[in-house]
N, CA, C, O and CB atoms as a CASP TS submission, in Angstrom:
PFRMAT TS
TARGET T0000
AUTHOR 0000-0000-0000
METHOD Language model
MODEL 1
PARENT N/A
ATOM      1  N   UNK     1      14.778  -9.449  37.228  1.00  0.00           N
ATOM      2  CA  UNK     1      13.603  -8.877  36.591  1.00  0.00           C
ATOM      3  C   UNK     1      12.910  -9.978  35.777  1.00  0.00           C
ATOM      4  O   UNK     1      13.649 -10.847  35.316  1.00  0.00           O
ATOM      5  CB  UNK     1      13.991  -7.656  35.685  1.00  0.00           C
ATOM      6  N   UNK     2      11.582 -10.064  35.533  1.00  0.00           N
ATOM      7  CA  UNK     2      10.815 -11.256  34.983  1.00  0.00           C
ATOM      8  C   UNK     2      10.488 -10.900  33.513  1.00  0.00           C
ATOM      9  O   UNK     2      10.221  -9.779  33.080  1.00  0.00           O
ATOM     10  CB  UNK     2       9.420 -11.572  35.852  1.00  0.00           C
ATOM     11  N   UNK     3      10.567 -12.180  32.757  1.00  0.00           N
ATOM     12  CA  UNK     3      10.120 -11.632  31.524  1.00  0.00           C
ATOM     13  C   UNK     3       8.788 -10.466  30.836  1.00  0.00           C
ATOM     14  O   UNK     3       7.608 -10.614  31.155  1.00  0.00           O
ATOM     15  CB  UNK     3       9.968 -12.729  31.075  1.00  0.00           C
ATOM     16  N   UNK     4       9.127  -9.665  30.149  1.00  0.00           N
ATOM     17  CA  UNK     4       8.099  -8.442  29.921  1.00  0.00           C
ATOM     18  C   UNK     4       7.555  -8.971  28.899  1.00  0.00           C
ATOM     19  O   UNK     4       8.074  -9.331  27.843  1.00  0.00           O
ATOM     20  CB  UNK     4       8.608  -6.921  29.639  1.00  0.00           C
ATOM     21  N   UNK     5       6.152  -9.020  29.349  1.00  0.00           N
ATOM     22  CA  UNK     5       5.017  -9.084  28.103  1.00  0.00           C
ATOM     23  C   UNK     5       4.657  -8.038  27.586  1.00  0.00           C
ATOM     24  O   UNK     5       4.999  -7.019  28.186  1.00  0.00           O
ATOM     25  CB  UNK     5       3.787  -9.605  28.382  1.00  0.00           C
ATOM     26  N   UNK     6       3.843  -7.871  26.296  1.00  0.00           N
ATOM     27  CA  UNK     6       3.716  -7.452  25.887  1.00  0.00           C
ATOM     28  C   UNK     6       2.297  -7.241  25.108  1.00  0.00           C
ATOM     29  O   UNK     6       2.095  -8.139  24.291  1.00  0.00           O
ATOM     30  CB  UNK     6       4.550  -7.609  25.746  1.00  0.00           C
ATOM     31  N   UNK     7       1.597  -6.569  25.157  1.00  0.00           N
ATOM     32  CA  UNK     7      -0.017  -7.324  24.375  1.00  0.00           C
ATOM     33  C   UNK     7      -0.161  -6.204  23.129  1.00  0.00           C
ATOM     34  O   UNK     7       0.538  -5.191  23.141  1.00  0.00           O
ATOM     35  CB  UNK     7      -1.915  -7.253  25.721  1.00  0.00           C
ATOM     36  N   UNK     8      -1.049  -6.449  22.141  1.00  0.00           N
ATOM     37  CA  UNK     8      -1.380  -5.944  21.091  1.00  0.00           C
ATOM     38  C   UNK     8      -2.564  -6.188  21.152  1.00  0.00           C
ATOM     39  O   UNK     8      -2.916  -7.351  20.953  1.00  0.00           O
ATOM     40  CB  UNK     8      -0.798  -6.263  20.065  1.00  0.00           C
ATOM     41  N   UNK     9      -3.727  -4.991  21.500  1.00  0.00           N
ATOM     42  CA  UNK     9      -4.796  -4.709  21.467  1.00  0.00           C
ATOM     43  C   UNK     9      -5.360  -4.470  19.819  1.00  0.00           C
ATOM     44  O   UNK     9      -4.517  -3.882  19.142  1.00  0.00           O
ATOM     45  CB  UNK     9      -4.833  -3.662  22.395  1.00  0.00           C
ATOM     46  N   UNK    10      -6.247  -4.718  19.298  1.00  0.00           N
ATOM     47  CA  UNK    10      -7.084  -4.404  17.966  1.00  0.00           C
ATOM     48  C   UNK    10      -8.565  -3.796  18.288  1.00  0.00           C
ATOM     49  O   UNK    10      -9.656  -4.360  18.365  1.00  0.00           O
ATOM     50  CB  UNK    10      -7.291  -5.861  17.062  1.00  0.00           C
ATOM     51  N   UNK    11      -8.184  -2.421  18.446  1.00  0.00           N
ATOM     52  CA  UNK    11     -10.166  -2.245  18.956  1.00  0.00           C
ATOM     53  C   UNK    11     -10.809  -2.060  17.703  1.00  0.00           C
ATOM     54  O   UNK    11     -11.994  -1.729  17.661  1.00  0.00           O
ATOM     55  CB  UNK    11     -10.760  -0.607  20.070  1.00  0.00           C
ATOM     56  N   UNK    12      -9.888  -2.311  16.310  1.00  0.00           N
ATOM     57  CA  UNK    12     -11.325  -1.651  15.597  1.00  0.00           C
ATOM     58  C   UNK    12     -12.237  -1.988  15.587  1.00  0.00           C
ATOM     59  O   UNK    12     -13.099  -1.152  15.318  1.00  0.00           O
ATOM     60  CB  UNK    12     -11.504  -1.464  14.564  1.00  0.00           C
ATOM     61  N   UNK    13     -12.641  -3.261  15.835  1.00  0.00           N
ATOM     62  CA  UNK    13     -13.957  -3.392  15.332  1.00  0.00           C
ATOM     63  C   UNK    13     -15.017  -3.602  16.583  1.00  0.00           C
ATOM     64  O   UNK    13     -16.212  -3.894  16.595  1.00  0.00           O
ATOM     65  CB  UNK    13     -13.976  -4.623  14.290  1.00  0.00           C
ATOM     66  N   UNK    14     -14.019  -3.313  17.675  1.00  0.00           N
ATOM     67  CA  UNK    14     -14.785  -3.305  19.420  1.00  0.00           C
ATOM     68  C   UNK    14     -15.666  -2.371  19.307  1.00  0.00           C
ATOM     69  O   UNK    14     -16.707  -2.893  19.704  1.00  0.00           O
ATOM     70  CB  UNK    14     -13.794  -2.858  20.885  1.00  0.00           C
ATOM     71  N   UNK    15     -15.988  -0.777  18.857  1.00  0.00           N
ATOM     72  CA  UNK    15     -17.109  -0.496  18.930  1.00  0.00           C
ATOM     73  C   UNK    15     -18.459  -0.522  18.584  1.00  0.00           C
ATOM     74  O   UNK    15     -19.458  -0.170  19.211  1.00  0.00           O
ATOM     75  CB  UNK    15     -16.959  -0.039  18.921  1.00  0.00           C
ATOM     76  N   UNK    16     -18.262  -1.163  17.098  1.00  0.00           N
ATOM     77  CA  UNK    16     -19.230  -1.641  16.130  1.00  0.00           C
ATOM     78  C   UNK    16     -19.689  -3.031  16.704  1.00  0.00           C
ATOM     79  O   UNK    16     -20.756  -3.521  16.337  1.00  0.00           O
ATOM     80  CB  UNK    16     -18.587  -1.742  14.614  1.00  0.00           C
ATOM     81  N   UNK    17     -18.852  -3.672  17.627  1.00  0.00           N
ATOM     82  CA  UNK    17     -19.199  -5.014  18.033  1.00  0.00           C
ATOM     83  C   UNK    17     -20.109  -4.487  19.645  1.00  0.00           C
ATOM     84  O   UNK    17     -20.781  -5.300  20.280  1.00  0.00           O
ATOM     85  CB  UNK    17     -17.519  -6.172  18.210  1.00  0.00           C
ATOM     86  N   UNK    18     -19.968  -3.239  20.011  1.00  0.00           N
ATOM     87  CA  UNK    18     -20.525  -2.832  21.013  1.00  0.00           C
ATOM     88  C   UNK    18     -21.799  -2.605  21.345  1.00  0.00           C
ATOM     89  O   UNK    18     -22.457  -2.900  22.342  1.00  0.00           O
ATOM     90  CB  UNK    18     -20.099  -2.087  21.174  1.00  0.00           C
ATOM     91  N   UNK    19     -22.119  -1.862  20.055  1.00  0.00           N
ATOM     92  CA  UNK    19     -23.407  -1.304  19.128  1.00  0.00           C
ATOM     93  C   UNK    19     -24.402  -2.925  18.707  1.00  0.00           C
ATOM     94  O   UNK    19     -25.616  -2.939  18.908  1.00  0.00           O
ATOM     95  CB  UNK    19     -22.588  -0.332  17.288  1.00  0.00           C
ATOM     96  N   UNK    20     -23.927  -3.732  18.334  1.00  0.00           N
ATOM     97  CA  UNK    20     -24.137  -4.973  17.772  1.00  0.00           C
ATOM     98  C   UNK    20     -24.531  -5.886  19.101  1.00  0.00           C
ATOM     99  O   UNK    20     -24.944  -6.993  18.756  1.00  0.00           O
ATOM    100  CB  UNK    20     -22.784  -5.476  16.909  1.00  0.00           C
ATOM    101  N   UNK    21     -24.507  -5.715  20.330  1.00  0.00           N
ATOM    102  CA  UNK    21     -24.689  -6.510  21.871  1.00  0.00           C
ATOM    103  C   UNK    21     -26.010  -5.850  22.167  1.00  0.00           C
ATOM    104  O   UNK    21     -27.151  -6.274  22.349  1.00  0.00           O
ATOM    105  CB  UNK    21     -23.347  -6.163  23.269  1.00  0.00           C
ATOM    106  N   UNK    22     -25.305  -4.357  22.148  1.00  0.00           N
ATOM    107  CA  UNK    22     -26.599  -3.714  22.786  1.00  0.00           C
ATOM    108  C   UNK    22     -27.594  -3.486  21.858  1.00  0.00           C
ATOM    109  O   UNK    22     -28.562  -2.851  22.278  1.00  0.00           O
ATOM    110  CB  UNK    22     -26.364  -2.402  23.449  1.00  0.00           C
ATOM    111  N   UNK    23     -27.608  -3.861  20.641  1.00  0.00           N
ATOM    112  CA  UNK    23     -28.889  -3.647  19.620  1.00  0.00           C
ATOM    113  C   UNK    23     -28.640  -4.792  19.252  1.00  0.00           C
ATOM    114  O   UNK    23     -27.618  -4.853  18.570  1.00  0.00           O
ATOM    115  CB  UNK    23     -29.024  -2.483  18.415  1.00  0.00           C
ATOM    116  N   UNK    24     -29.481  -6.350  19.527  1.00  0.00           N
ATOM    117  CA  UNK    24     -28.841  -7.144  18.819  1.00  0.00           C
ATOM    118  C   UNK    24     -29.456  -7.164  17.025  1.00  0.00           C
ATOM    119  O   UNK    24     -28.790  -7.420  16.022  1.00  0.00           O
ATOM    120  CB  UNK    24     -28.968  -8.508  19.679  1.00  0.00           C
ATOM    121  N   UNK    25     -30.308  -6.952  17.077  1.00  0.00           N
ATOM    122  CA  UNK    25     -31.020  -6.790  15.509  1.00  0.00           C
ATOM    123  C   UNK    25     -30.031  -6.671  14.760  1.00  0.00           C
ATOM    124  O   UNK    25     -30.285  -7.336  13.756  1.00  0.00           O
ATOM    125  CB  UNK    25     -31.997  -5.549  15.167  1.00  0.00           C
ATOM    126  N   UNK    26     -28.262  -5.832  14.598  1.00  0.00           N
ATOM    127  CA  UNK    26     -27.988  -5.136  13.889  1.00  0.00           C
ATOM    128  C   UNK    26     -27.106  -6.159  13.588  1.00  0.00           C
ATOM    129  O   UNK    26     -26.254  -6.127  12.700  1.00  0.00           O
ATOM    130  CB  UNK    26     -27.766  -3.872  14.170  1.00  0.00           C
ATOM    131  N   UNK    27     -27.328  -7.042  14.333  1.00  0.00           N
ATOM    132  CA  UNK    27     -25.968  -7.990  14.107  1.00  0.00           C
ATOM    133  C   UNK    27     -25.801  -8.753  12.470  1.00  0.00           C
ATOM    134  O   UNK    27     -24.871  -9.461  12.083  1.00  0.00           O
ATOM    135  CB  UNK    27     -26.090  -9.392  15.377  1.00  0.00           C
ATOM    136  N   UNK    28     -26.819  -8.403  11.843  1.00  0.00           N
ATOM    137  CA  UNK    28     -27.093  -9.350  10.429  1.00  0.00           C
ATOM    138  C   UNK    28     -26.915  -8.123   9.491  1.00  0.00           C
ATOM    139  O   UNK    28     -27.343  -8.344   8.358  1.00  0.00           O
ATOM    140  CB  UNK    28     -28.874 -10.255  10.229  1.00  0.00           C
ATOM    141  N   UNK    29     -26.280  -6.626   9.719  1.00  0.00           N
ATOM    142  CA  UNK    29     -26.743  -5.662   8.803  1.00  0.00           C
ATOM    143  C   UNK    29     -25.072  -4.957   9.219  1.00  0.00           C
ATOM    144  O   UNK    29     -24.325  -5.207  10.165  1.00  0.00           O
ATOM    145  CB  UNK    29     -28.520  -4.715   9.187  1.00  0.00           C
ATOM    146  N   UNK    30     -24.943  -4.110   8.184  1.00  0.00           N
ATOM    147  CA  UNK    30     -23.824  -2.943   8.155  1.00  0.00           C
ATOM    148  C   UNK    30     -23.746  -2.559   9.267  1.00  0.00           C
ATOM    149  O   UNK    30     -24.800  -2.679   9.891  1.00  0.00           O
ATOM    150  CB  UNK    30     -23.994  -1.761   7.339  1.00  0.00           C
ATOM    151  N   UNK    31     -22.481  -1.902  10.098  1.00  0.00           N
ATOM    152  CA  UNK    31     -22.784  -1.414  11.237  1.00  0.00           C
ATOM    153  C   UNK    31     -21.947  -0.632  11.420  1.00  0.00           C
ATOM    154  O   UNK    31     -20.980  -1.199  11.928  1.00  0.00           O
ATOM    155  CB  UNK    31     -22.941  -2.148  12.162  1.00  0.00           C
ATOM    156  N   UNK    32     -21.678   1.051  11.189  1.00  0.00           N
ATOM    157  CA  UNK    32     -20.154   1.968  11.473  1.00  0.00           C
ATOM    158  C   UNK    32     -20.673   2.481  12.475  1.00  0.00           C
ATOM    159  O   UNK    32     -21.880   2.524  12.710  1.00  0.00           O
ATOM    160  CB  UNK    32     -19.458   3.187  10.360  1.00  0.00           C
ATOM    161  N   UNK    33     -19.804   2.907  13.136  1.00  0.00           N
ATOM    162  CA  UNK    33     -19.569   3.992  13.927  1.00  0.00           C
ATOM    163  C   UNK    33     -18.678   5.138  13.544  1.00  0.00           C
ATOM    164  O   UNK    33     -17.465   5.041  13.356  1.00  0.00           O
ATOM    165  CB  UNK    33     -19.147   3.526  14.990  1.00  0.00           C
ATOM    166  N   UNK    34     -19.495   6.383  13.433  1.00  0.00           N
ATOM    167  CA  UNK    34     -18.808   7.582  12.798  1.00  0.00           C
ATOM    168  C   UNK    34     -18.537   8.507  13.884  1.00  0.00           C
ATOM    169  O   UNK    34     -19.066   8.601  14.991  1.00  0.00           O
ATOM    170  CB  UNK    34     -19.664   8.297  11.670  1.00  0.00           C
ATOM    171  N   UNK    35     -17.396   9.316  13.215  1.00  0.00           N
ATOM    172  CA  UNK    35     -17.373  10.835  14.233  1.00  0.00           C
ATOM    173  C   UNK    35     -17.595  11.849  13.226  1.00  0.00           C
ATOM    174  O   UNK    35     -16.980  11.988  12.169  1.00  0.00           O
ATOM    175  CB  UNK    35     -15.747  11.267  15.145  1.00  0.00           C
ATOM    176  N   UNK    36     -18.735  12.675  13.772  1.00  0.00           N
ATOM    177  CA  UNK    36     -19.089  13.974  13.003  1.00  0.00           C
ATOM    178  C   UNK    36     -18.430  14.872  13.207  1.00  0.00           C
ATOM    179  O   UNK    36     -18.124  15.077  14.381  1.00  0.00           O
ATOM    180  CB  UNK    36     -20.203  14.479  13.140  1.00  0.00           C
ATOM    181  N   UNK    37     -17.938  15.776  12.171  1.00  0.00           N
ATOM    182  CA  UNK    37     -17.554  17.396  12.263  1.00  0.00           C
ATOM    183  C   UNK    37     -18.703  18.244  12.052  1.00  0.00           C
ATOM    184  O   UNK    37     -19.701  17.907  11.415  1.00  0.00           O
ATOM    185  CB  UNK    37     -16.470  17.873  11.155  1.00  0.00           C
ATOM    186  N   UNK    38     -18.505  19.456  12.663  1.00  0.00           N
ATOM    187  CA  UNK    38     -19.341  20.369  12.694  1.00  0.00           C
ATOM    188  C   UNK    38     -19.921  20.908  11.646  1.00  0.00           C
ATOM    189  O   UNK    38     -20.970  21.499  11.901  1.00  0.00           O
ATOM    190  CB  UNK    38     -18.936  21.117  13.234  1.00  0.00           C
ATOM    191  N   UNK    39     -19.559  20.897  10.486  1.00  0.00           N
ATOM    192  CA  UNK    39     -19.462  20.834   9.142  1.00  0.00           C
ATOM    193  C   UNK    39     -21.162  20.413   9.154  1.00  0.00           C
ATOM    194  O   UNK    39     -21.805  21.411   9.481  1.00  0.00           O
ATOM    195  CB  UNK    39     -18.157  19.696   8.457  1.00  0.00           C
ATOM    196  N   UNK    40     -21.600  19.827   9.024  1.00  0.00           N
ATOM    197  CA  UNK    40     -22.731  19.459   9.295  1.00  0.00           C
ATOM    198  C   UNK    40     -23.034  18.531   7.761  1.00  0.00           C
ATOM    199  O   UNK    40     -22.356  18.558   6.734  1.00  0.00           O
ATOM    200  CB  UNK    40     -23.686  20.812   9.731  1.00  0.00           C
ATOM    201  N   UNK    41     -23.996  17.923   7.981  1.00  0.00           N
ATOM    202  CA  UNK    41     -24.357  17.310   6.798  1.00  0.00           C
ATOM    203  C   UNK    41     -24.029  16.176   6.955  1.00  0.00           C
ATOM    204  O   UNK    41     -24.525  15.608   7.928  1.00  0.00           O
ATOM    205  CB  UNK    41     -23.903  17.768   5.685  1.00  0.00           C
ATOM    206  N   UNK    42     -22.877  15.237   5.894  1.00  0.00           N
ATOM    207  CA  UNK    42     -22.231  14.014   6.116  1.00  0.00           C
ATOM    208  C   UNK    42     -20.797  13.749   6.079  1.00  0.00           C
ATOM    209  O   UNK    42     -20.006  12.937   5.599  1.00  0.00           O
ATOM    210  CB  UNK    42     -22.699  13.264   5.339  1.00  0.00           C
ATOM    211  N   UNK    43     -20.819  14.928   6.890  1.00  0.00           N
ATOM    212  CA  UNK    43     -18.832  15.728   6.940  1.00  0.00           C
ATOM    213  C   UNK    43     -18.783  14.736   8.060  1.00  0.00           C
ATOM    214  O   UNK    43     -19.721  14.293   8.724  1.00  0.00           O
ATOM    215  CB  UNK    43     -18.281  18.015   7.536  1.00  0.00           C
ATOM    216  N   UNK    44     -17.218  14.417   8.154  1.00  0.00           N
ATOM    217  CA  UNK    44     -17.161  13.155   9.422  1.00  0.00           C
ATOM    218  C   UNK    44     -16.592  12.041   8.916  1.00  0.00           C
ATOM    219  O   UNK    44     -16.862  11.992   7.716  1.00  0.00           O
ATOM    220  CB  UNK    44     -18.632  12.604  10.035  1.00  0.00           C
ATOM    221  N   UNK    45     -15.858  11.014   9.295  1.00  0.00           N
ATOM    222  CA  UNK    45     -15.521   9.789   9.223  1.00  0.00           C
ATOM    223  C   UNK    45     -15.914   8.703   9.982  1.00  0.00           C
ATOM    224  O   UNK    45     -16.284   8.681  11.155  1.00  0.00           O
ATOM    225  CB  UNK    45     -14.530   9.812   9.264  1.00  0.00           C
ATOM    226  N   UNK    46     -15.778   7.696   9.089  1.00  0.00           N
ATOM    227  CA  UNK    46     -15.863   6.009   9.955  1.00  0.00           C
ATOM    228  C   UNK    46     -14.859   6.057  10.674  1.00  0.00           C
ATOM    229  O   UNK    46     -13.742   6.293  10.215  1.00  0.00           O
ATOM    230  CB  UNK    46     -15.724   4.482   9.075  1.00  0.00           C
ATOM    231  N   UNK    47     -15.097   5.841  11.916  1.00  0.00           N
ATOM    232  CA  UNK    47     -14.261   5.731  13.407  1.00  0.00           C
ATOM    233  C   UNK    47     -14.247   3.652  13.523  1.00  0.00           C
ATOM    234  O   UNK    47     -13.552   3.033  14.329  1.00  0.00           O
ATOM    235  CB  UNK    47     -15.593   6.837  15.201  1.00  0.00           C
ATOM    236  N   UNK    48     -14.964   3.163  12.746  1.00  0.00           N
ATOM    237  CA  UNK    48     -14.825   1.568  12.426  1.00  0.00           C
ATOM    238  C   UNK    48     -16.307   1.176  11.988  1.00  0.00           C
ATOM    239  O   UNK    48     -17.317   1.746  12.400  1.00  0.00           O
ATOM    240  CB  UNK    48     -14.279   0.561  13.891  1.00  0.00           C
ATOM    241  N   UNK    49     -16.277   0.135  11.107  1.00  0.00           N
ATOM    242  CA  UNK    49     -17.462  -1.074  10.520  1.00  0.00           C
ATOM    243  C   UNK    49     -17.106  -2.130  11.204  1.00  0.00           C
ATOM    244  O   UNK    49     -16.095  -2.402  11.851  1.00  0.00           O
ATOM    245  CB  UNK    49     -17.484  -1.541   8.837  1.00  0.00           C
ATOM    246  N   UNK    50     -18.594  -2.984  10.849  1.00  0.00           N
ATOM    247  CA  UNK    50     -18.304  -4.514  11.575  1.00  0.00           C
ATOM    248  C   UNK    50     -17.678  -5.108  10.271  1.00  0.00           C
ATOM    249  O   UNK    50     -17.316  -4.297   9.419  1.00  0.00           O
ATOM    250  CB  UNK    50     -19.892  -5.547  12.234  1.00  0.00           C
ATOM    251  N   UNK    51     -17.476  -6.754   9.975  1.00  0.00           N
ATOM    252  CA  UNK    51     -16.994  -7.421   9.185  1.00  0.00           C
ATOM    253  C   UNK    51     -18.555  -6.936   7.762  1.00  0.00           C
ATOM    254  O   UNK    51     -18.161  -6.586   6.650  1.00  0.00           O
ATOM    255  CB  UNK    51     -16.652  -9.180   9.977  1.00  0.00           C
ATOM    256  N   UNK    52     -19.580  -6.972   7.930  1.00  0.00           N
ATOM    257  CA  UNK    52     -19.969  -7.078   6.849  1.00  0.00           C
ATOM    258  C   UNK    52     -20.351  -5.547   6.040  1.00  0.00           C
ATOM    259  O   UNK    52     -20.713  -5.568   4.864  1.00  0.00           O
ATOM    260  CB  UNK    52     -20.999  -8.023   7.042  1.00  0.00           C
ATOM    261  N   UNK    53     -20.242  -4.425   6.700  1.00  0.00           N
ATOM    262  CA  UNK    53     -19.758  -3.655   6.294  1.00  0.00           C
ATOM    263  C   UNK    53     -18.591  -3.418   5.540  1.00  0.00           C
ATOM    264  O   UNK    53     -18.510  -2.788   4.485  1.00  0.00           O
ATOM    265  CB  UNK    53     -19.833  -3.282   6.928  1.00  0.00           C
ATOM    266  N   UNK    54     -17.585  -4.047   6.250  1.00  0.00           N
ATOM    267  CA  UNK    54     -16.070  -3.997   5.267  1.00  0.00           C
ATOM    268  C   UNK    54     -16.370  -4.809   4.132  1.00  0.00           C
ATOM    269  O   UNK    54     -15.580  -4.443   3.261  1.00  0.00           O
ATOM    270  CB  UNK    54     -14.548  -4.704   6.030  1.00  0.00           C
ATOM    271  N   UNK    55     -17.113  -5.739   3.673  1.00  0.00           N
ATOM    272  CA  UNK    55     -17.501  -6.358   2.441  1.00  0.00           C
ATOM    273  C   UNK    55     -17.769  -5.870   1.453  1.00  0.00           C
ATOM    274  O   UNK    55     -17.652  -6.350   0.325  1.00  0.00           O
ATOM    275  CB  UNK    55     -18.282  -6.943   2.482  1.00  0.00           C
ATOM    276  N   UNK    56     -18.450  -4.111   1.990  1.00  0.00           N
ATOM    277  CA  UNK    56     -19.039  -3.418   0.976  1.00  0.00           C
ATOM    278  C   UNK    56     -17.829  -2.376   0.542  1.00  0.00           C
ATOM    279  O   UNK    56     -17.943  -1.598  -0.405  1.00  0.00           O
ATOM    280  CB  UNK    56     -20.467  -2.723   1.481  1.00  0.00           C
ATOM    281  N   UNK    57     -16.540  -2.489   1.457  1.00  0.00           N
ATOM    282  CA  UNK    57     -15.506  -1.699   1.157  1.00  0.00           C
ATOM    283  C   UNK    57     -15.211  -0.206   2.216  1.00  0.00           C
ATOM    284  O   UNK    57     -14.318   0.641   2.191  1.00  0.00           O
ATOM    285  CB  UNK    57     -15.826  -1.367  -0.350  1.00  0.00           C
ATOM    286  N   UNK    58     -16.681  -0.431   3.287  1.00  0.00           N
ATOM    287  CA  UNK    58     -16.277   0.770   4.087  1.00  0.00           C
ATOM    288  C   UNK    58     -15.036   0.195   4.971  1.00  0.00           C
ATOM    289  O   UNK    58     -14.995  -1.002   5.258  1.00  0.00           O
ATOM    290  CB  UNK    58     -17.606   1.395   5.067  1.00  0.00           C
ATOM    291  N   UNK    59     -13.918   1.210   5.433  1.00  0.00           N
ATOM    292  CA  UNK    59     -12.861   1.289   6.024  1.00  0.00           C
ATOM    293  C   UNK    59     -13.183   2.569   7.056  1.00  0.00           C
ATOM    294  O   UNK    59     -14.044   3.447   6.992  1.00  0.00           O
ATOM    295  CB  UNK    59     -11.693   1.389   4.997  1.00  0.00           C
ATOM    296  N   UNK    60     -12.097   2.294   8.064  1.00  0.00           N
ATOM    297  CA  UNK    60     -11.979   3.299   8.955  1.00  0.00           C
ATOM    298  C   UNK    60     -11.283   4.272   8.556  1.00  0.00           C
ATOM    299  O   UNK    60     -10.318   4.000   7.843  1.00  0.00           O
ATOM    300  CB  UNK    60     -11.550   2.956  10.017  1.00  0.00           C
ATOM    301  N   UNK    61     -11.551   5.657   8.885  1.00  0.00           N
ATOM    302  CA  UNK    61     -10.928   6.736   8.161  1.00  0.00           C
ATOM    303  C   UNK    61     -11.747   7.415   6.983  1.00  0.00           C
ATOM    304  O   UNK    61     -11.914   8.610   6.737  1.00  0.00           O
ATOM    305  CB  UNK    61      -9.677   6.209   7.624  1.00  0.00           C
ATOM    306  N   UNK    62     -12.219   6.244   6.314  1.00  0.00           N
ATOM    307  CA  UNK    62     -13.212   7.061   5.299  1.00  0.00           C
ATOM    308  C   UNK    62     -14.000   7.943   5.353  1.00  0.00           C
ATOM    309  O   UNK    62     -14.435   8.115   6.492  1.00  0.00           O
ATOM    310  CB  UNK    62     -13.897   6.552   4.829  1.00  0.00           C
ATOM    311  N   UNK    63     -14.473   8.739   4.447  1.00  0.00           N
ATOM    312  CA  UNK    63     -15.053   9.924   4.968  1.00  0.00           C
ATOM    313  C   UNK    63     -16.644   9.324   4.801  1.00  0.00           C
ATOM    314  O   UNK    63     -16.787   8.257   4.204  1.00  0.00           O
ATOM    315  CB  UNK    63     -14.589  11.461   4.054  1.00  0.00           C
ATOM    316  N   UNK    64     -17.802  10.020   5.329  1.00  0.00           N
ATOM    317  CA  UNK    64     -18.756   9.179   5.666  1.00  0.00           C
ATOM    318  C   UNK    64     -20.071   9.263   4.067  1.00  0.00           C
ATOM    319  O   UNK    64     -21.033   8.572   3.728  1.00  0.00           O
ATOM    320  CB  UNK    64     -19.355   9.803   7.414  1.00  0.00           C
ATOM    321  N   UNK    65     -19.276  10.682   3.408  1.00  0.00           N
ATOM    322  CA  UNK    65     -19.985  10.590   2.468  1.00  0.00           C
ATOM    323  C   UNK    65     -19.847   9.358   1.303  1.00  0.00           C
ATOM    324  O   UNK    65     -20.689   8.815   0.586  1.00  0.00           O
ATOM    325  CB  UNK    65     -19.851  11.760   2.047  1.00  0.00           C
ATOM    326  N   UNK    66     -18.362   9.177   1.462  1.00  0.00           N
ATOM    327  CA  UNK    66     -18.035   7.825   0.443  1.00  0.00           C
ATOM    328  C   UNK    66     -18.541   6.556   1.020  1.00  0.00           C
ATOM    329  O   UNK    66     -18.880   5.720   0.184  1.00  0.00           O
ATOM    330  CB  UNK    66     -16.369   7.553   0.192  1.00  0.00           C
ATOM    331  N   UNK    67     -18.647   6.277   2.097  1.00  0.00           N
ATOM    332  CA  UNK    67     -19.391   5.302   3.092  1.00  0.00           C
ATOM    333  C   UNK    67     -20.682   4.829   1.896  1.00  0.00           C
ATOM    334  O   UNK    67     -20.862   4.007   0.998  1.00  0.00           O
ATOM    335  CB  UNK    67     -20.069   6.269   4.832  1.00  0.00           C
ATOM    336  N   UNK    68     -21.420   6.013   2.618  1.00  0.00           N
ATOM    337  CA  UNK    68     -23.176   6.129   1.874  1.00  0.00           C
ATOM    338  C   UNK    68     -23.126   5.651   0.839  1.00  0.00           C
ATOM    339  O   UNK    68     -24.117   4.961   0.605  1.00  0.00           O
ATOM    340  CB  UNK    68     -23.925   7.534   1.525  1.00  0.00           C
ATOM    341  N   UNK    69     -22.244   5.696  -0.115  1.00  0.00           N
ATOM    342  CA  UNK    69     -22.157   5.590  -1.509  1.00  0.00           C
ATOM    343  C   UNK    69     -22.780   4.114  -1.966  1.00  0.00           C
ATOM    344  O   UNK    69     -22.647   3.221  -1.130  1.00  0.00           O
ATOM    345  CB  UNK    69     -20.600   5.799  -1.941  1.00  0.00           C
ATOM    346  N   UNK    70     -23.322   3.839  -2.980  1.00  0.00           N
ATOM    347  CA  UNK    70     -23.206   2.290  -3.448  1.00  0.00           C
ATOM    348  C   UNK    70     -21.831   1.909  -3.733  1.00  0.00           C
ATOM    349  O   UNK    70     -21.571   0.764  -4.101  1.00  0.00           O
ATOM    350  CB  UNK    70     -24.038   1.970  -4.775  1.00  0.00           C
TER
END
């Protein structure tokens, strides 16, 4: 049997970097990608930020109203 590799994928920041190709404008500005609940309003979390978003302290998981926040 041949040695088993193994890989360690990191997508967080693959979708925000996705968003950032196909819009390139955004590439100099904040950039999350959220998932909404039905809840409506700004119920929902960051599903991931790019790097300069995380500067401002948004994380994945956060809820999107603390996002908005200053």
């Amino acid at each position: 049997m041949g040695a088993r590799v193994v890989f360690h994928i990191d997508f967080d920041y693959f979708f925000a970097q996705c968003e950032e190709i196909r819009i390139p404008d955004l590439k100099s500005k904040p950039v999350c990608v959220c998932v909404f609940s039905d809840r409506g309003g700004d119920s929902g979390a960051i599903a991931t930020a790019n790097y300069i978003a995380r500067e401002f302290g948004v994380k994945s998981g956060m809820p999107i109203s603390f996002a908005k926040k200053d």
